[in-house]
The first five atom37 places (N, CA, C, CB, O) and aatype in JSON, in Angstrom:
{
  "aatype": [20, 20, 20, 20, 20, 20, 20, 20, 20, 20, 20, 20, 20, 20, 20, 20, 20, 20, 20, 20, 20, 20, 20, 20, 20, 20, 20, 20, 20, 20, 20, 20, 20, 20, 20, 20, 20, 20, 20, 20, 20, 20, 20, 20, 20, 20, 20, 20, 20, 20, 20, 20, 20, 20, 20, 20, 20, 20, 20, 20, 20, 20, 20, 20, 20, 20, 20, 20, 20, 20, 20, 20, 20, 20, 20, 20, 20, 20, 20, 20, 20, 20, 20, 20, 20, 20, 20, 20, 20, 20, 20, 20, 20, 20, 20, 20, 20, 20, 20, 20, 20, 20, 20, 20, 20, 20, 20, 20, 20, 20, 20, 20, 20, 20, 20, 20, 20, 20, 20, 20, 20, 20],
  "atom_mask": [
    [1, 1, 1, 1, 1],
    [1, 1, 1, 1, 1],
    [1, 1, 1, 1, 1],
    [1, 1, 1, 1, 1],
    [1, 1, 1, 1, 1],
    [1, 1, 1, 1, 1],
    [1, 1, 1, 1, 1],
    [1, 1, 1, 1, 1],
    [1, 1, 1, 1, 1],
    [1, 1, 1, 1, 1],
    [1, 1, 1, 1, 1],
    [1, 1, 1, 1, 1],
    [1, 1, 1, 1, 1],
    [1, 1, 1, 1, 1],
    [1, 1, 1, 1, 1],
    [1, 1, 1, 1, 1],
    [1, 1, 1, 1, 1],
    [1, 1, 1, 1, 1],
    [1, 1, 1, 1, 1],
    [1, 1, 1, 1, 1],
    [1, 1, 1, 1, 1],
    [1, 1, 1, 1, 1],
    [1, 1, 1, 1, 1],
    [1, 1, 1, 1, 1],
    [1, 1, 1, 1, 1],
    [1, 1, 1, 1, 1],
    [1, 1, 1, 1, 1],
    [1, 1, 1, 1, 1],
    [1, 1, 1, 1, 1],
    [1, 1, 1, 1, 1],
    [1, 1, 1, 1, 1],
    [1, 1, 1, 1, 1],
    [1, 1, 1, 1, 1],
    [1, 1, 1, 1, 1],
    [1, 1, 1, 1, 1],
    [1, 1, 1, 1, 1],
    [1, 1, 1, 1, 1],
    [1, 1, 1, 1, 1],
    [1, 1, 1, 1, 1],
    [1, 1, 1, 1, 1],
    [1, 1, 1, 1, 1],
    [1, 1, 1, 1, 1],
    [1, 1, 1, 1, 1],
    [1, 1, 1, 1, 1],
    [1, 1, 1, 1, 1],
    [1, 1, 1, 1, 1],
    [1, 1, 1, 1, 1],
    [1, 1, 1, 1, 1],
    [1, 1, 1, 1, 1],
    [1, 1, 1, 1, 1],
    [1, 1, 1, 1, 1],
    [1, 1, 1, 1, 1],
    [1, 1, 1, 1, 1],
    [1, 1, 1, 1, 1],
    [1, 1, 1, 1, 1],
    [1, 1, 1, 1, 1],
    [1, 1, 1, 1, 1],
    [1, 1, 1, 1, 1],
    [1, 1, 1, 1, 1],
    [1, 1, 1, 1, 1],
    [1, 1, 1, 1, 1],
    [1, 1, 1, 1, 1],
    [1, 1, 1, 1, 1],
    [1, 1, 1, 1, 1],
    [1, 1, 1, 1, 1],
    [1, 1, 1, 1, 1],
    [1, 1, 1, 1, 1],
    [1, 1, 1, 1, 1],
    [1, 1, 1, 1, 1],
    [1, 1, 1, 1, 1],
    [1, 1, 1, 1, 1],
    [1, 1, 1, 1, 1],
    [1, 1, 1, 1, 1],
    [1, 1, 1, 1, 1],
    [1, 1, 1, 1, 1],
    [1, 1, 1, 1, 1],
    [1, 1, 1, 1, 1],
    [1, 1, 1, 1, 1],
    [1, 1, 1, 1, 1],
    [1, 1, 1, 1, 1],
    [1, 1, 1, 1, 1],
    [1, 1, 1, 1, 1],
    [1, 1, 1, 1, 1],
    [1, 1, 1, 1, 1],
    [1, 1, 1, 1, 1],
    [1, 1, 1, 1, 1],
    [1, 1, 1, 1, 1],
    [1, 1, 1, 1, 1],
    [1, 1, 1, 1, 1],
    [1, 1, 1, 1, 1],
    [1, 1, 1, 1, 1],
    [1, 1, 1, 1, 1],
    [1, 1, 1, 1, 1],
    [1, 1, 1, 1, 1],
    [1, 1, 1, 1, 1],
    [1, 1, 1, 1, 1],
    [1, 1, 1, 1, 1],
    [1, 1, 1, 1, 1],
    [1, 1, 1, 1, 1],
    [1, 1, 1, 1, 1],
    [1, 1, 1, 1, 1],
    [1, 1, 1, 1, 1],
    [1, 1, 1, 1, 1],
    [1, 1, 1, 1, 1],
    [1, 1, 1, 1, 1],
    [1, 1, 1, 1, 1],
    [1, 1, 1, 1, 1],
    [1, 1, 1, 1, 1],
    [1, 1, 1, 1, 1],
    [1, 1, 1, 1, 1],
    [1, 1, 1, 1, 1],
    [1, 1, 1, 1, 1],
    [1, 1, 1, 1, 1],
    [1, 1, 1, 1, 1],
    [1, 1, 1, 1, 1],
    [1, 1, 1, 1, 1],
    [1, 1, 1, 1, 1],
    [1, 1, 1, 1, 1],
    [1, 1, 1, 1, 1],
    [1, 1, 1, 1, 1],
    [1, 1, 1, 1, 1],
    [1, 1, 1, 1, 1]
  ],
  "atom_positions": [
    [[-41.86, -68.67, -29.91], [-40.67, -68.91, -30.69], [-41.05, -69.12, -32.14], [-39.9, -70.11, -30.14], [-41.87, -70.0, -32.41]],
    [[-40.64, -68.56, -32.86], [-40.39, -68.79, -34.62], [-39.69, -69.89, -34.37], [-39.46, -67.57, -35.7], [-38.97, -70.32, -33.47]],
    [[-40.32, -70.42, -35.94], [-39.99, -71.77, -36.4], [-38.38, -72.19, -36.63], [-40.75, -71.93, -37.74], [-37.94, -73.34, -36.55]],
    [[-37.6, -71.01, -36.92], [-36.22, -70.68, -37.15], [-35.75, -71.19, -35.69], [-35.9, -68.99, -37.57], [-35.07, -72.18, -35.41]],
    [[-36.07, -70.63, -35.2], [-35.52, -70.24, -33.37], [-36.17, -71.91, -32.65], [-36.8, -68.19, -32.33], [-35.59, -72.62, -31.82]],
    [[-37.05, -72.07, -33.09], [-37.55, -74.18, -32.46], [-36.85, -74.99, -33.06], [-39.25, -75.01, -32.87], [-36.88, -76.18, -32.74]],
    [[-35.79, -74.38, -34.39], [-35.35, -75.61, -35.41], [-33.31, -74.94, -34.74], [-36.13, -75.28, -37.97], [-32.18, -75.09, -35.2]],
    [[-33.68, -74.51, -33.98], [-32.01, -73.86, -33.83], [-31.95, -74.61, -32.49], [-31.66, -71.78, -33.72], [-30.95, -75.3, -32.3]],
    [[-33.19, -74.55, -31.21], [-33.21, -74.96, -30.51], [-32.8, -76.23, -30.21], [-33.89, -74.67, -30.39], [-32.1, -76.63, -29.28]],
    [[-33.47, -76.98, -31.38], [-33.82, -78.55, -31.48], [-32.2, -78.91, -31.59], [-34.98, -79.14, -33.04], [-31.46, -79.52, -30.81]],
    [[-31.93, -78.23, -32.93], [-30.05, -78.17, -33.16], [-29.27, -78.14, -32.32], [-29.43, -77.11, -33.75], [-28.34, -78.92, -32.49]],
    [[-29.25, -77.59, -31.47], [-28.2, -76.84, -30.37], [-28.64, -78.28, -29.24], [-28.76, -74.67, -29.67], [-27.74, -79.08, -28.98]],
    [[-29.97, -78.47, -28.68], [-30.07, -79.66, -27.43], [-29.04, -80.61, -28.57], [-32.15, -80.51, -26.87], [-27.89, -80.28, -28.3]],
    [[-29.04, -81.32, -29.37], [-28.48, -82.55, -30.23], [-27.22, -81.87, -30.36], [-29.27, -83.03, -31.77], [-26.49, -82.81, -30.04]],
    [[-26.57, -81.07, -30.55], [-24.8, -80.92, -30.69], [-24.88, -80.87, -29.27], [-23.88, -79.41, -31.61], [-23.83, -81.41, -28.93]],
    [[-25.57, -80.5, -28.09], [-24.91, -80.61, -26.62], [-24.57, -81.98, -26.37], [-25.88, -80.11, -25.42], [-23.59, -82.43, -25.78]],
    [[-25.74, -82.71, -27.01], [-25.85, -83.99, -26.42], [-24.53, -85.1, -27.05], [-27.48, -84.53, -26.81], [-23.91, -86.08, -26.64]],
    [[-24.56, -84.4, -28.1], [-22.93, -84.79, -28.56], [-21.55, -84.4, -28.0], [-22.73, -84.32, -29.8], [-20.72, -85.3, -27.91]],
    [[-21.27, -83.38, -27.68], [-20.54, -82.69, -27.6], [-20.13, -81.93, -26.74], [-20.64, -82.37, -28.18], [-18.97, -81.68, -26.41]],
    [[-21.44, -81.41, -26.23], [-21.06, -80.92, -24.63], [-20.57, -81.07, -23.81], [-21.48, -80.82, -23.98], [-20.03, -82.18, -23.86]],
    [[-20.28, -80.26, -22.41], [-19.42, -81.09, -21.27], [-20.32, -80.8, -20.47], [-17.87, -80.72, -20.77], [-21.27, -80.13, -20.89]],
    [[-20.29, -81.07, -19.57], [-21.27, -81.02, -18.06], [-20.69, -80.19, -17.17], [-21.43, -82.46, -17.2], [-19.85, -80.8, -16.51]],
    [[-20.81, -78.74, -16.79], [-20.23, -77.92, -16.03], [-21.11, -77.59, -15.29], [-19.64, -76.99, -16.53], [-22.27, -77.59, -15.68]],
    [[-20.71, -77.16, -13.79], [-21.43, -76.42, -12.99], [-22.36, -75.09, -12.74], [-20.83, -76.4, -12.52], [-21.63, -74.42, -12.01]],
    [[-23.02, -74.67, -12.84], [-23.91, -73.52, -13.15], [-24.3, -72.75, -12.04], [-25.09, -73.93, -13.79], [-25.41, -73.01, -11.57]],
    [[-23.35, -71.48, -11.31], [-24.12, -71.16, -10.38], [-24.34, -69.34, -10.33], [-23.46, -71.87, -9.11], [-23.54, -68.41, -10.37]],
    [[-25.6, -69.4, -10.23], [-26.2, -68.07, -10.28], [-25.25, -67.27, -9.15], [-27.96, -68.12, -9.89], [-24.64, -67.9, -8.29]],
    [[-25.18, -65.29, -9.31], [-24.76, -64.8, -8.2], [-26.12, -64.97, -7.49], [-24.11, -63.39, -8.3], [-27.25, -64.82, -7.94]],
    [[-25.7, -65.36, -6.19], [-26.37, -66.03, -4.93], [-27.44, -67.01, -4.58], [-26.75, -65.24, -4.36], [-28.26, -67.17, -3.67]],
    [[-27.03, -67.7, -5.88], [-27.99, -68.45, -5.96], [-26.78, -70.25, -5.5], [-28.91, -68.11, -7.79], [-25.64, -70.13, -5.05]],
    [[-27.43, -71.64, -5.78], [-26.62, -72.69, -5.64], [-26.7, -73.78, -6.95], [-27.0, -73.32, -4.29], [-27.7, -73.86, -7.66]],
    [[-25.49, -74.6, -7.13], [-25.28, -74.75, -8.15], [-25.62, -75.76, -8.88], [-24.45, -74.59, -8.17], [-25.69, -76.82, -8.26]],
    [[-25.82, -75.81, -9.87], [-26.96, -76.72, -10.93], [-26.02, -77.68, -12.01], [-28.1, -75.41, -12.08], [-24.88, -77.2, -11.99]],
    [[-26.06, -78.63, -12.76], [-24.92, -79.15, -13.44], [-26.05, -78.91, -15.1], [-24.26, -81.13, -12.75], [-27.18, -79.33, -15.33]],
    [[-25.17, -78.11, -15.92], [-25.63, -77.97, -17.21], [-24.81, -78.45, -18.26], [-25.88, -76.73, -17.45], [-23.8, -79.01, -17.83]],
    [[-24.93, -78.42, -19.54], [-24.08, -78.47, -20.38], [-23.86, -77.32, -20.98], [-24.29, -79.31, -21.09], [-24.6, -76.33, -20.98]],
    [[-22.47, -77.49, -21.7], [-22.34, -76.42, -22.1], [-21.35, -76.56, -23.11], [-22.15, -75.57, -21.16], [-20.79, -77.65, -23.03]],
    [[-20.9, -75.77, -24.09], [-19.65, -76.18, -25.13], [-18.33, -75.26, -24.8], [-20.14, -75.86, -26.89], [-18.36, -74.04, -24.95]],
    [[-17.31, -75.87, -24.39], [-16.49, -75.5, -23.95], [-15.23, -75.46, -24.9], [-16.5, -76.1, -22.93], [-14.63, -76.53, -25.01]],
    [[-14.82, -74.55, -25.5], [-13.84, -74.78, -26.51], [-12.61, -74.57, -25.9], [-13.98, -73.94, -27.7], [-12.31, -73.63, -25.17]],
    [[-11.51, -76.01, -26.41], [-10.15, -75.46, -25.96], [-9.4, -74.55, -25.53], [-9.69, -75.49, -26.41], [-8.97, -73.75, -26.37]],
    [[-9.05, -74.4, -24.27], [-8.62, -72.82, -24.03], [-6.93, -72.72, -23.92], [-9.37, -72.18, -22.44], [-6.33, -73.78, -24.12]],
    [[-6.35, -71.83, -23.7], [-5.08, -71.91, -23.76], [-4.34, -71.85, -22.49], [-4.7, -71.01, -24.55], [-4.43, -70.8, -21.85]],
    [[-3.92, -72.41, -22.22], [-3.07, -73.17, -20.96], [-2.37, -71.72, -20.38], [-1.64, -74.62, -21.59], [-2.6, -71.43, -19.2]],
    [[-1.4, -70.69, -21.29], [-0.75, -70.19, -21.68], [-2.07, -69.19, -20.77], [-0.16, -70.42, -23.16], [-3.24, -69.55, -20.63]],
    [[-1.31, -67.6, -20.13], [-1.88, -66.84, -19.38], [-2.4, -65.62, -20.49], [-0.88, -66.47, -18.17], [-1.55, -65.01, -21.13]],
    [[-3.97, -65.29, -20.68], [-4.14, -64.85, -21.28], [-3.66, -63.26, -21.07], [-5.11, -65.32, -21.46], [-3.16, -62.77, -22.08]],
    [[-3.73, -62.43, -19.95], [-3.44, -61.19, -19.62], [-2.91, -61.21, -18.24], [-4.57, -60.34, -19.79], [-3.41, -61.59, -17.19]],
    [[-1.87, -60.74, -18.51], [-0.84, -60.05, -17.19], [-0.87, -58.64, -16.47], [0.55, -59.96, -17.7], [-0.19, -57.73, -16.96]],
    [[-1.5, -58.45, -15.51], [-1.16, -57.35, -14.71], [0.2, -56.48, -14.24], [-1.58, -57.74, -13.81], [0.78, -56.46, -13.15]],
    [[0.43, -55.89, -15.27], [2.23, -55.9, -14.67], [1.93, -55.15, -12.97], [3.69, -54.44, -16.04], [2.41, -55.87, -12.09]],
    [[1.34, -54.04, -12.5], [1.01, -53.4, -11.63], [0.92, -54.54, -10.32], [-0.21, -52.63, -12.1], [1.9, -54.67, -9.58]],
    [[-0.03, -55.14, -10.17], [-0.7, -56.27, -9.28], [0.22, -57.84, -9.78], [-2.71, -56.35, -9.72], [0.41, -58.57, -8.81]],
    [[0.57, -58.17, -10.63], [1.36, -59.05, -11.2], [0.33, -60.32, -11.04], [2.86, -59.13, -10.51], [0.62, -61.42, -10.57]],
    [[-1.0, -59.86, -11.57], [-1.48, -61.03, -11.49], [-1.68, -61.4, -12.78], [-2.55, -61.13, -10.72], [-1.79, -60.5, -13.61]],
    [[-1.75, -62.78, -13.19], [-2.19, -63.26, -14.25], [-3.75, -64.26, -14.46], [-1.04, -63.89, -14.56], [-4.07, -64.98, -13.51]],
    [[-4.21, -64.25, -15.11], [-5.76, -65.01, -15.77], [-6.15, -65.08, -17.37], [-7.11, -64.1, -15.18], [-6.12, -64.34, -18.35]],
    [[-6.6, -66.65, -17.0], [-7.45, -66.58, -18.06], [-8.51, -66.49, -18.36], [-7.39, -67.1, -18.5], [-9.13, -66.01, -17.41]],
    [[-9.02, -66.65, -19.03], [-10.22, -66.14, -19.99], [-10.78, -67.25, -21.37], [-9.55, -64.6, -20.74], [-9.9, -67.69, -22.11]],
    [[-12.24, -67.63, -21.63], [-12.64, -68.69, -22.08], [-13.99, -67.84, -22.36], [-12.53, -70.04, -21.16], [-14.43, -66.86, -21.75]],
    [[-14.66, -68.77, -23.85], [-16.1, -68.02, -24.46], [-16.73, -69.6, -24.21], [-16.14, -67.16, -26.54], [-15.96, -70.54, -24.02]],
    [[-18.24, -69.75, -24.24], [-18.84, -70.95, -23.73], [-20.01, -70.37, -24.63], [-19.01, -71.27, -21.93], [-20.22, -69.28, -25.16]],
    [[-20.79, -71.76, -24.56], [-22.15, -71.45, -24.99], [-22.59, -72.36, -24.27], [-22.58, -71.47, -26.43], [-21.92, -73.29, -23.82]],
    [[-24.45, -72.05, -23.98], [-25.27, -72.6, -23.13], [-26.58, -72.68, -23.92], [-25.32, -71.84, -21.84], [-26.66, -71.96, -24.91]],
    [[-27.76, -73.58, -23.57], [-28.83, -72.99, -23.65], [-29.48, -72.63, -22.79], [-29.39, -73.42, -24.15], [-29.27, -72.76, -21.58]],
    [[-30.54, -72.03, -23.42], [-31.48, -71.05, -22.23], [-32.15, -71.52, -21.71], [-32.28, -70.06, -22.48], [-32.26, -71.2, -20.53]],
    [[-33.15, -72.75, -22.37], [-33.4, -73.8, -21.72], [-32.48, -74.51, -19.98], [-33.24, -74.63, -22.96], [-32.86, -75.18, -19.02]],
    [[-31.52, -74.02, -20.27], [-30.92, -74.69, -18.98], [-30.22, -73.36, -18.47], [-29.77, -76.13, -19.26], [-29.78, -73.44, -17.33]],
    [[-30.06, -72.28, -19.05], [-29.32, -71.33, -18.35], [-30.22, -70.16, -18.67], [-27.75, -71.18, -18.8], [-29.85, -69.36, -19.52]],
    [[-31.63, -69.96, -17.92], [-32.24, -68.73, -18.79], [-31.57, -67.76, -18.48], [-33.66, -68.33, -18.62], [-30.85, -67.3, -19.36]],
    [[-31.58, -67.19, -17.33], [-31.16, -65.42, -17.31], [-29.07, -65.73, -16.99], [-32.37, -64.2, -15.25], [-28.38, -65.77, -15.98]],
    [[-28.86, -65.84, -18.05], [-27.55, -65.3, -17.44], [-27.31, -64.2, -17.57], [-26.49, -65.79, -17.78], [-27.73, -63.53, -18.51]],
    [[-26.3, -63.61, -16.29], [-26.11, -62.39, -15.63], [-24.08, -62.29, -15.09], [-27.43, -62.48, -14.13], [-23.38, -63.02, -14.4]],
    [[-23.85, -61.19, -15.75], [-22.67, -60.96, -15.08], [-22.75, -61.16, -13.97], [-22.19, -59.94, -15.17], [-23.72, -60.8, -13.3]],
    [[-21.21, -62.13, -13.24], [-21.01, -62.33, -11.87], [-21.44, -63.96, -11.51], [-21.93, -61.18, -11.05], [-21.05, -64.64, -10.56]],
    [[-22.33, -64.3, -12.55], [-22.66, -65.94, -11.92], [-21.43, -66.42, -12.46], [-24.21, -66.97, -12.54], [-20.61, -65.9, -13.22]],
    [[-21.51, -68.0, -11.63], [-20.04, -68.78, -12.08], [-20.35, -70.38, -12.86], [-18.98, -69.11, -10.4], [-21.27, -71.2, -12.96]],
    [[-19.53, -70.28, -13.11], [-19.33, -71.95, -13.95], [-17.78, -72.52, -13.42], [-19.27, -71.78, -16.16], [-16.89, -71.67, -13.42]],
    [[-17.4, -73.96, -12.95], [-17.28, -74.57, -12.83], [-16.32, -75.64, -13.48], [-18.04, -74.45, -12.66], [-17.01, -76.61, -13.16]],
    [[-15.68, -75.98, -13.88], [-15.17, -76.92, -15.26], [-13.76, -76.48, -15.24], [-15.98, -76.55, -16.97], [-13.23, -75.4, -14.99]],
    [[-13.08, -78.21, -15.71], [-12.01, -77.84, -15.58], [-11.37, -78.35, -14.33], [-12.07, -76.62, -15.72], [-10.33, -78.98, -14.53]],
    [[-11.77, -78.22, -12.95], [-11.18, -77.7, -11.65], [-10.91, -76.66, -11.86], [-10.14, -78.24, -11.08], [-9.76, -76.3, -11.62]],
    [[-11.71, -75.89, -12.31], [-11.5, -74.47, -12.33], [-12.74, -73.49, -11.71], [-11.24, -74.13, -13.82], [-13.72, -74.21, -11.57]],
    [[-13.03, -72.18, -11.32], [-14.06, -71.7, -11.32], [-13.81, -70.3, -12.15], [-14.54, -71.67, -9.97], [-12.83, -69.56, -12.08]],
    [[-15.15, -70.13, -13.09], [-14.88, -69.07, -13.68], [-16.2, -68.68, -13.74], [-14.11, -69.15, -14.88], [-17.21, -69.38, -13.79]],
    [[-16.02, -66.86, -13.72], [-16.94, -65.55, -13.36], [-17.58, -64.97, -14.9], [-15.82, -64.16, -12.49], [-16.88, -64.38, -15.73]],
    [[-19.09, -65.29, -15.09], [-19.31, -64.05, -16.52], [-18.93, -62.66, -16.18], [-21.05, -63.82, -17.07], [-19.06, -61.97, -15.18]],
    [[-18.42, -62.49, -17.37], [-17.76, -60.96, -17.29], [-18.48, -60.62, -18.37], [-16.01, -60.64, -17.44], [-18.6, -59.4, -18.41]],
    [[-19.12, -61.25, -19.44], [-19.65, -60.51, -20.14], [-20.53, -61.53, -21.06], [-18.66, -59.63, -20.73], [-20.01, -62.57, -21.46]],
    [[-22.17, -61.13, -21.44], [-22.95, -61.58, -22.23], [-22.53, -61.54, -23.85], [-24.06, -60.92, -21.89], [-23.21, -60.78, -24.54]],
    [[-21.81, -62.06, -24.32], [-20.96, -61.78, -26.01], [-22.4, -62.06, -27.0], [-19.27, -63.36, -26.53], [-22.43, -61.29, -27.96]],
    [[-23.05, -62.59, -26.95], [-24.41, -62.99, -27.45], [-25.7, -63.98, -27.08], [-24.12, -63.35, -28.41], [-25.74, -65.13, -26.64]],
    [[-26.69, -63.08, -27.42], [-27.71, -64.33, -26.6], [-29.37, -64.33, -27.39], [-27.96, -63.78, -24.5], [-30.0, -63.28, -27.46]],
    [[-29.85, -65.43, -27.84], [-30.53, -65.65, -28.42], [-31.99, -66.69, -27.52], [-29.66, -66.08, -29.47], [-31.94, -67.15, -26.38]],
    [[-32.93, -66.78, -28.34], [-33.83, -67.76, -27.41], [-33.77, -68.81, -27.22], [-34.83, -67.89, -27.56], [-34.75, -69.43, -26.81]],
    [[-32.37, -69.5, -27.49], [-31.95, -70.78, -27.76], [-31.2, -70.83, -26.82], [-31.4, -71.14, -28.97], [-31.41, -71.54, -25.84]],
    [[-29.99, -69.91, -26.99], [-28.77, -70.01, -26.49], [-28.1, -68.63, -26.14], [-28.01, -70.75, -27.43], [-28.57, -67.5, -26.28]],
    [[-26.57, -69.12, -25.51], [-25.94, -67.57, -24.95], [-24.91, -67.86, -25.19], [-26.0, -66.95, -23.47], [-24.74, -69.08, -25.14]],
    [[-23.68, -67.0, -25.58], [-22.66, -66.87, -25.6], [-21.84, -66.4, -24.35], [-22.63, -66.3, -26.51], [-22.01, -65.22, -24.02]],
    [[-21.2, -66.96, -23.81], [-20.78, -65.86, -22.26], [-19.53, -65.84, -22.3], [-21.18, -66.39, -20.56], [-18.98, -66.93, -22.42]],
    [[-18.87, -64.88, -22.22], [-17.25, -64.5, -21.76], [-17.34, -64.75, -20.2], [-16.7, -62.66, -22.12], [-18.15, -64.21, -19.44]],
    [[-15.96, -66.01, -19.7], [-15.84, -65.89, -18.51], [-14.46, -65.64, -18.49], [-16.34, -66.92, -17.77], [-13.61, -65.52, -19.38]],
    [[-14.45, -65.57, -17.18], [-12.63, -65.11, -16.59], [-12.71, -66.34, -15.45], [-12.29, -62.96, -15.6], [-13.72, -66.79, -14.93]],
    [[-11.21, -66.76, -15.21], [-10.95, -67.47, -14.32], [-10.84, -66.52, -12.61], [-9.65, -68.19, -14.94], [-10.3, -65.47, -12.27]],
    [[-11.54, -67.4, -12.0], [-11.85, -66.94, -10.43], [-10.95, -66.59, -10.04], [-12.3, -67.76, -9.43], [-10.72, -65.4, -9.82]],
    [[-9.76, -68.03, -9.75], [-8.77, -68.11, -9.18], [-7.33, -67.56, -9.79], [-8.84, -69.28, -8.91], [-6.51, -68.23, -10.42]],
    [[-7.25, -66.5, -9.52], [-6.55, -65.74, -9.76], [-4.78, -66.47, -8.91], [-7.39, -64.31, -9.28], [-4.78, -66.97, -7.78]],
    [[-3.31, -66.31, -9.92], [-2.73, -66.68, -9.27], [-1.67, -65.72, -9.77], [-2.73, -67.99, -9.18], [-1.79, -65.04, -10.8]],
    [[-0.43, -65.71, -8.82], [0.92, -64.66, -9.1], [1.85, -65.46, -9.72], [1.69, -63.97, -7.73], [2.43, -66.4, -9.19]],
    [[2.02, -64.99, -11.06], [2.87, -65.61, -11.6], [4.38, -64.79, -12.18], [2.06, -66.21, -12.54], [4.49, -63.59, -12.44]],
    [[5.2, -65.62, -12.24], [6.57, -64.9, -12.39], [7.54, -65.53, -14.31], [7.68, -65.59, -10.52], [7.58, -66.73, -14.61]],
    [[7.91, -64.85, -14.87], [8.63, -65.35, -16.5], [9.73, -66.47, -15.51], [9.79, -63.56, -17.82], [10.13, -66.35, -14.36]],
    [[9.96, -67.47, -16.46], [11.21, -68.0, -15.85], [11.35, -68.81, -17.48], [11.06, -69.1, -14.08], [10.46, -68.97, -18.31]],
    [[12.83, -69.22, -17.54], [13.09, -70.21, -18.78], [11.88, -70.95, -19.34], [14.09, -71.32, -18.37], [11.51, -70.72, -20.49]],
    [[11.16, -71.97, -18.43], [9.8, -72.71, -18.63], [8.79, -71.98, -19.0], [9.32, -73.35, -17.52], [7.87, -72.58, -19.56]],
    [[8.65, -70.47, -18.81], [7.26, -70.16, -18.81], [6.7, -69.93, -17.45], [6.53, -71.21, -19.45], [7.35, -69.73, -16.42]],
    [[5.66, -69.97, -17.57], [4.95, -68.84, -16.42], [4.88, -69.91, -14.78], [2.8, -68.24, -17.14], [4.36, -71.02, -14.84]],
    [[5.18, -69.65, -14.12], [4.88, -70.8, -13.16], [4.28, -69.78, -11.75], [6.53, -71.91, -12.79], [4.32, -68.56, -11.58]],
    [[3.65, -71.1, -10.76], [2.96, -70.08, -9.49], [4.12, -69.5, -8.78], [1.96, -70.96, -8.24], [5.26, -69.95, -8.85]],
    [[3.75, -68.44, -8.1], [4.57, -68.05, -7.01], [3.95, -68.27, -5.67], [4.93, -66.67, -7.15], [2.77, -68.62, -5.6]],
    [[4.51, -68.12, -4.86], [3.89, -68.46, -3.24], [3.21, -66.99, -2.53], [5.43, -69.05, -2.04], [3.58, -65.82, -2.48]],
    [[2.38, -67.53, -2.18], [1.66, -65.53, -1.7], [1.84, -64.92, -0.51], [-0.05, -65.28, -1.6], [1.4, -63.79, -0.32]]
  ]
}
């Protein structure tokens, strides 16, 4: 590691340790580990609608370090929330840290009504 990349490292453990949340970490087929991770506010509100399938999900960006999350891989899950959510995609990743796009697991059918989006029964 360059001196850049040990002084980003050092950075990133100290804002987790501030700031982080403690989410679940589990590899595809592997079992699950408790890491931190930075979890930014997500929106309650359904990010993309299926009109076809009428399903709705959301969707959330995280960061980790590698130190605690080396190989992430599309398909492992995280945890948080009461939620479980799937990488769908590596957005950036460095020797420090990773950026990961997840999607929510639990997929649910939702219908418009006056209130806004609510469950339907399956």
């Amino acid at each position: 590691m360059s001196v850049l990349d040990t002084q980003i490292a050092t950075d990133l453990a100290n804002v987790m340790a501030d700031v982080g949340r403690d989410v679940t970490y589990t590899p595809a087929g592997g079992s699950g580990t408790t890491v931190s991770a930075i979890v930014p506010p997500y929106r309650k509100a359904v990010d993309d609608y299926d009109e076809t399938s009428r399903e709705a999900y959301r969707s959330v960006e995280i960061i980790v370090q590698i130190s605690e999350v080396a190989t992430p891989a599309i398909g492992d899950q995280f945890t948080f929330v009461d939620l479980t959510w799937a990488v769908t995609e590596i957005a950036g990743i460095s020797s420090a840290y990773a950026i990961l796009r997840l999607l929510e697991v639990r997929r649910s059918r939702t219908q418009t009504s006056a209130g806004g989006y609510k469950d339907m029964p399956r």
